[in-house]
N, C-alpha and C positions, 0 to 999 in steps of 0.2 A: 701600605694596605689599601689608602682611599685611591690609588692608583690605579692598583691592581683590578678594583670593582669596579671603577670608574670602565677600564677595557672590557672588562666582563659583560658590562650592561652596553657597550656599543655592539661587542658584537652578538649578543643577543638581541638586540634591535635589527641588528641589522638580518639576523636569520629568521627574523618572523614579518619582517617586510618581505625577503623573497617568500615565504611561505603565504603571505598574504597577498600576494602577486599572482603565484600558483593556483591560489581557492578561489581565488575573487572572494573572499571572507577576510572578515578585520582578524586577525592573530592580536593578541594586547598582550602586554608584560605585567602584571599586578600590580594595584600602586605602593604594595606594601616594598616590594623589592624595588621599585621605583626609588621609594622613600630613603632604602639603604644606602643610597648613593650622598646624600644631604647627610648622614648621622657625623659623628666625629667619632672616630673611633680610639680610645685614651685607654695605654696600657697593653702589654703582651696577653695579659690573661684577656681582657674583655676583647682584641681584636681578633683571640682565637677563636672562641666563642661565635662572634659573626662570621667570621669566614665559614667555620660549619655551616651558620644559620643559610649564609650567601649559597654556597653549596648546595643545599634542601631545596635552597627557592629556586637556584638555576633549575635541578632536577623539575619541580612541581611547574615551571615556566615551558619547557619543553614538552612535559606529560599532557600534551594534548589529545583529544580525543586518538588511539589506536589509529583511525585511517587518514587522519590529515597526514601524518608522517610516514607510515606504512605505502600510504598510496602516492606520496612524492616519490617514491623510488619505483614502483611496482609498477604504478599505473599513470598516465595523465589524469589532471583534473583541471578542468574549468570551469570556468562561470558561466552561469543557463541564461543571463540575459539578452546574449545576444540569438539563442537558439532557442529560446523557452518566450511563447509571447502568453499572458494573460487572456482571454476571453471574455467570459462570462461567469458568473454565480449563475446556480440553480438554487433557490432558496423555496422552502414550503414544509419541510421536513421541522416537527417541532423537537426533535433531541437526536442523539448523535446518529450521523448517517456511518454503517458497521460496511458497508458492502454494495459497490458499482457494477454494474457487468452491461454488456454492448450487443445488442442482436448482432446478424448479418445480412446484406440485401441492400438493396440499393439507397433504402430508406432505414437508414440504422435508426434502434430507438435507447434507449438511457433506461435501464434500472436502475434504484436505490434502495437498499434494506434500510433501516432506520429501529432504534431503539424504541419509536413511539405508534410501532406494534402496526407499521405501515410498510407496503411498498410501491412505491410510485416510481410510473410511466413518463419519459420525459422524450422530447423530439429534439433530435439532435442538429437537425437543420435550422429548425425556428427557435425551440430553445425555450417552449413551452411545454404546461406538462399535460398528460394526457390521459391518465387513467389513473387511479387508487384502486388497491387491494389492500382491503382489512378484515378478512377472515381469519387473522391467527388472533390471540390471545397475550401472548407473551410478544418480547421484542424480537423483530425479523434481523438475524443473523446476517442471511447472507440469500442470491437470489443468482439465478442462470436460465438463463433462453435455453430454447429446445434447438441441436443445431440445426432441426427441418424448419424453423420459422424463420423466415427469410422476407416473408410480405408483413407489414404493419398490420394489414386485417387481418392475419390467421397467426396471431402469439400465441404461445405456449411457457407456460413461467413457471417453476421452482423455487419455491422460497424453504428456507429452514428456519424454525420457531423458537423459544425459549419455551414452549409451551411444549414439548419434545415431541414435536410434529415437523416433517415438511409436507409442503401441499402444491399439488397441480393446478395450475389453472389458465383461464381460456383467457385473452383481452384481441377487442378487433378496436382497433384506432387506425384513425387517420394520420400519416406523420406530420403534416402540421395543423391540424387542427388544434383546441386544446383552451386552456388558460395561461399569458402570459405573465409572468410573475418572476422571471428573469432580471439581472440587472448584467449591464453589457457596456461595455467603454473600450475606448482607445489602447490602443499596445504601451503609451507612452507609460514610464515608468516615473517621471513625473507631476504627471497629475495626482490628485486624489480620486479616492476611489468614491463616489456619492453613497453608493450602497454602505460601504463602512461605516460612514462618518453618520447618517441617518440613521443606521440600523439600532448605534446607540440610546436611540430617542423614543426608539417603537418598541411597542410591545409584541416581540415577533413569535410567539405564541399566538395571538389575537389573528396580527397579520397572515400567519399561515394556514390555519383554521378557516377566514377568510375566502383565499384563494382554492385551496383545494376543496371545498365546500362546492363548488361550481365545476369539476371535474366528474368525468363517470367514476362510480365507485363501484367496486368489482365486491361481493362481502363472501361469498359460496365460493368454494373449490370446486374443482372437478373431481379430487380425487386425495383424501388424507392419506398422508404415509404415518403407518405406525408402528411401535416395538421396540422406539427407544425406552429406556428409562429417566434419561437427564435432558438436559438440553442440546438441542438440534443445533451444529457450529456451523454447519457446511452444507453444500450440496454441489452435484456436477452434473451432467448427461458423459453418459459413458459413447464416446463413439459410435454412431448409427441411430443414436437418438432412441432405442428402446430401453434402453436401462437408465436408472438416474442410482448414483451413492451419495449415501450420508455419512459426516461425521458428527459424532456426541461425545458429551462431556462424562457419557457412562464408558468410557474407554472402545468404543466398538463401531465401526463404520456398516452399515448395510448396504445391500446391494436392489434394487427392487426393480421390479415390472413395473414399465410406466403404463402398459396398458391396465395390466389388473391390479396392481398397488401392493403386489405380493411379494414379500421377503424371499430371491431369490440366494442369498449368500451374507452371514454374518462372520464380518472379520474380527478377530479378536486377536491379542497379541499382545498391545501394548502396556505398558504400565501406570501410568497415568491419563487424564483426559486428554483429547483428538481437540485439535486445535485446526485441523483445515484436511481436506482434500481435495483432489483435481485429478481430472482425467484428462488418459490423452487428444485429442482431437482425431485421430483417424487408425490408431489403433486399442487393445482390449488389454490398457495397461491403466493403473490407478495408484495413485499415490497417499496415503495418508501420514499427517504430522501430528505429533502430542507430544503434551509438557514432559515425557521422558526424554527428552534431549533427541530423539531418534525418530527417523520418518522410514515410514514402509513403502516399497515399490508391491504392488501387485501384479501379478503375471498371467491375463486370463486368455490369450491366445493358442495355449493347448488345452487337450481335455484333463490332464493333470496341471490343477492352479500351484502356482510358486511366487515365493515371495524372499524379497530382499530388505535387510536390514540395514539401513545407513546409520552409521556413528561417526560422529565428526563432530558436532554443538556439545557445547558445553552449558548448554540452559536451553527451554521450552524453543521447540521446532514452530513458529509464527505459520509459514506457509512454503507449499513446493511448486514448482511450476514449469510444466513441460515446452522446451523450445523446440524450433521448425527441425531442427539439426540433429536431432539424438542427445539433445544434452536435459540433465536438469539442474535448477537453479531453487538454495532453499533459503530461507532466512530466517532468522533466529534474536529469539531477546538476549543472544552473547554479542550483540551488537555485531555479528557479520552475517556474507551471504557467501556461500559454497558453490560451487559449481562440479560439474557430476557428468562424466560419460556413462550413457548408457551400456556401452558395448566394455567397458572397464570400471566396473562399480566399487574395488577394494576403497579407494580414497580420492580426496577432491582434486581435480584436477587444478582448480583454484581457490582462492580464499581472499576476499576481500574485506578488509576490517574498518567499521564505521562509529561513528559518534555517538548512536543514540541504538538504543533497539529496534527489531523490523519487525514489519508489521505486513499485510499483506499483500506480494508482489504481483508485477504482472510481465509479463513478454510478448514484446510483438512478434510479425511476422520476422522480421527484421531484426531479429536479437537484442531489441532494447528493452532491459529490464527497469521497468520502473521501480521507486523501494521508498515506501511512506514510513515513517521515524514518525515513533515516540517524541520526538524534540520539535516536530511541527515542518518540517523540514522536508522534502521530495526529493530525493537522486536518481539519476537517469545514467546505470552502467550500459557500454556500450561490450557486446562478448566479441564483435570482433573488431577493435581497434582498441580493446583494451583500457577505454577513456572512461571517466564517471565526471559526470556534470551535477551540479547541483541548482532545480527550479529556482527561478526568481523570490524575490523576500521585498516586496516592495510599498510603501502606503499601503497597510493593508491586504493586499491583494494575493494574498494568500493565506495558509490556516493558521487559525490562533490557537488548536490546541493539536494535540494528536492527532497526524492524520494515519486511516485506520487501512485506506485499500487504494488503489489504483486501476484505471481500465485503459487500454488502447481502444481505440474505436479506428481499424485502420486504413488511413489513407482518406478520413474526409478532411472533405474541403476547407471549413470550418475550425474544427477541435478534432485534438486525435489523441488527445490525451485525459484525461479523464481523475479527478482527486477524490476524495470525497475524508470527511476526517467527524473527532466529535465535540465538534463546535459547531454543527448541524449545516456544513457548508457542503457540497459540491460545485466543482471546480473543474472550467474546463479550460484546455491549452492547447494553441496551436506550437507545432516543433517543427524544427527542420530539419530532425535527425537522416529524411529521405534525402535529402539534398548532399548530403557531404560524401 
């Protein structure tokens, strides 16, 4: 019998080295099943008994998260060090940052929503920040560029409120003027990170107060949107930049006039609270997700509106999100992400299953979906090579608790990737996903 196990635990060693070879992650075997290998096993009856037990434990050694093994066969996966470099921290925000989002123009700027009823302006060239808005009341959800603002002087911003409001509003900034309160090092992945290792000592409340105390602060809107009843989760600009949608936690997305703030179109359907929408970038198509397991496609390009129902999650729809191609991609706290033709909506055309639950995705031009985890953890699926990579994990140098959203910023020089989680970090990364 100690023979038998003794084989057992080689070659389960030896399948979680190739599988840890595969992730660039440590795979471990338990030490309790470790331990089984030392016991003495005395008697028919009691070596039956282990062998069961042996059995359960092979099984629960194997039961690794759903996509480490799913995705050895399905998919490639590799390790993001060598394609994934570190940056910088943007640090100022005093509690968890919910929501990133990226202008356009030649002078990209950094939005942040934050829990602490903030959203700040960051330059993504210098890596300073540049403006505060704090006219809402409750925590800022989630925040989107107008897609006509394209010059740093003439911003136009969208935030959504816990205070069940989203609001309009105006910032003219310089892209690198500003306060810098940044921390910034080296790619190596052996050094430490200074900002880490200091951050433990400061009281970064105090420090951030500090810093952004010395930025323009924005406090008036242009323009309140109102009609929800719950809290404001979402917001988007609808294609052509005249319409902006909300999602709420009162199950209902509206539709509004950005010039006059008027409820053009109140969607209802769902069953549960709206967890995210997105619109498409260049046509009159809108997506909304909620904790009923199912996200709605909108269909405003005829004069009769249509709508499509996805069922595929088997737990709360996180976010959906429109690619260059006709595809959509959704993810979900059943810990996967779907993939979706447009032009064939019955069922997914993919399914990739993951470790931890998703939280809000994003897509570049380029088909790289980025997907922030519940488990602190960043993957970068590729839809056409079929690869998922997972960011670096290094001293530090990335989040310590749930990260909550991700932004492509695309094709700068700099950072083109963008974290943000709620351990009140944003995070940015340069990739070489362009290069391969």
């Amino acid at each position: 019998m100690k023979e038998i196990v003794s084989k057992k635990l080689i070659s389960v060693r030896s399948k979680l080295n190739q599988l840890s070879e595969r992730f660039g992650e440590s795979v471990s075997i338990p030490t309790d099943l470790l331990a089984i290998s030392n016991e003495t096993t005395i008697g028919r009856k009691e070596s039956g008994k282990k062998a069961i037990q042996m059995g359960q434990k092979l099984k629960t050694a194997f039961r690794v998260p759903p996509g480490k093994l799913v995705q050895s066969f399905k998919v490639g996966v590799s390790d993001g060090s060598r394609r994934f470099k570190y940056v910088r921290n943007f640090t100022g925000h005093r509690d968890g940052v919910w929501h990133v989002a990226t202008s356009r123009g030649s002078q990209p700027v950094l939005a942040s929503a934050s829990a602490d009823q903030t959203c700040l302006l960051w330059s993504l060239d210098s890596g300073c920040c540049l403006a505060q808005y704090s006219g809402h009341s409750g925590s800022v959800n989630a925040v989107a560029f107008s897609p006509l603002s394209v010059d740093p002087s003439d911003l136009t911003v969208a935030t959504a409120s816990g205070d069940h409001t989203a609001h309009l509003w105006k910032a003219s900034v310089s892209g690198n003027s500003g306060v810098h309160h940044h921390h910034q090092i080296g790619s190596s992945e052996e050094e430490e990170l200074p900002a880490e290792r200091d951050l433990n000592n400061l009281n970064e409340e105090n420090m951030a107060e500090n810093d952004i105390s010395e930025v323009s602060c924005i406090r008036q809107p242009l323009r309140r949107l109102t009609g929800h009843t719950g809290v404001v989760i979402a917001v988007d600009w609808i294609a052509g930049g005249e319409q902006i949608i909300t999602a709420s936690w009162d199950r209902t997305a509206n539709i509004y006039d950005a010039e006059r703030g008027e409820i053009l179109n109140l969607l209802s359907g769902h069953d549960d609270e709206l967890n995210y929408c997105s619109a498409h970038t260049s046509q009159k198509l809108v997506v909304t997700a909620s904790r009923d397991s199912t996200f709605r496609l909108w269909d405003f390009r005829e004069p009769i509106h249509s709508v499509a129902v996805f069922q595929g999650h088997n737990d709360s729809v996180t976010s959906v999100v429109f690619s260059a191609t006709d595809k959509l991609v959704s993810g979900s706290d059943d810990r996967s992400i779907k993939v979706w033709d447009l032009r064939n909506m019955r069922s997914a055309i993919a399914t990739v299953r993951l470790d931890s639950a998703i939280n809000r995705l994003a897509i570049s031009p380029k088909n790289f979906v980025a997907i922030p985890h519940d488990n602190r953890n960043v993957r970068v699926y590729d839809l056409n090579s079929v690869r998922i990579t997972r960011l670096p994990r290094a001293n530090g140098r990335s989040h310590r608790r749930m990260v909550c959203c991700a932004a492509w910023a695309d094709d700068h020089a700099a950072n083109d990737l963008i974290t943000c989680g709620f351990d009140k970090q944003i995070i940015a990364w340069k990739t070489s996903t362009g290069k391969e």
